[in-house]
N, C-alpha and C positions, 0 to 999 in steps of 0.2 A: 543579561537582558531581562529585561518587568516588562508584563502586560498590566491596564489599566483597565478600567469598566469598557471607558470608549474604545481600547482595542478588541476587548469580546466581541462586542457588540456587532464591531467592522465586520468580524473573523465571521460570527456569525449570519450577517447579511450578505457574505461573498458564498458561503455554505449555503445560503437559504431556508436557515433553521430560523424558526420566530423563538425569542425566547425573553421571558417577564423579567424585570428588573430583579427581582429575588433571584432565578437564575443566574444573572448576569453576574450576584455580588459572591457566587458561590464560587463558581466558574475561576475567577482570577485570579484565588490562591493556587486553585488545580492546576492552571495551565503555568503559574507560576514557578509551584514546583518540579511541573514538569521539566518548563527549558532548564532550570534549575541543574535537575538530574543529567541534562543533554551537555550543558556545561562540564559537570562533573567526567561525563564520559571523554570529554574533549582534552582531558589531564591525564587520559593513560597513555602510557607509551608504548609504542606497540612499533619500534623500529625492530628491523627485520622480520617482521610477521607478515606473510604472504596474503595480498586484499580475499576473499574465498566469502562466495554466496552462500553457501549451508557449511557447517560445520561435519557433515558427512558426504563421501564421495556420491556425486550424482551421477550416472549416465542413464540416455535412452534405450527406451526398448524398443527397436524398430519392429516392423513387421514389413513382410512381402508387398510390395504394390500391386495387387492384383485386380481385374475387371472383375467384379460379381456379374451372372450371368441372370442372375436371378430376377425377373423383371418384376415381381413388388417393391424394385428397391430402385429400378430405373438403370442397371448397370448393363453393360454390354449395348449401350445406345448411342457411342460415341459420334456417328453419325448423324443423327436424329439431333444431337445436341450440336 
């Protein structure tokens, strides 16, 4: 895939960025090589590799549900509310 001046410009006017035709003519190799690069990434193979959002395990850290009693903070007014 190629972008052109006039698709910066779209990209640009759906973003709401204003940007000067010098801009524009920088812009298009950038964004070029980018897909570029997204293309390339589309050529690994990566059968049987499990889909995984970070590369380190994540879980939370919960905490107690508790009412603060503390009225600068509004807690303990369940009623009230």
């Amino acid at each position: 895939m190629s972008v052109d001046k006039a698709t910066v410009a779209k990209i640009a006017s759906l973003a709401r960025i204003r940007m000067e035709d010098a801009e524009l003519d920088r812009m298009v190799p950038e964004l070029n090589g980018i897909l570029a690069w997204v293309e390339q990434l589309g050529e690994v193979d990566v059968t049987g590799i499990a889909p995984m959002a970070a590369v380190i395990p994540n879980t939370l850290r919960l905490r107690d549900d508790v009412v603060d009693a503390d009225a600068l903070t509004g807690g303990g007014r369940r009623d009230d509310v």
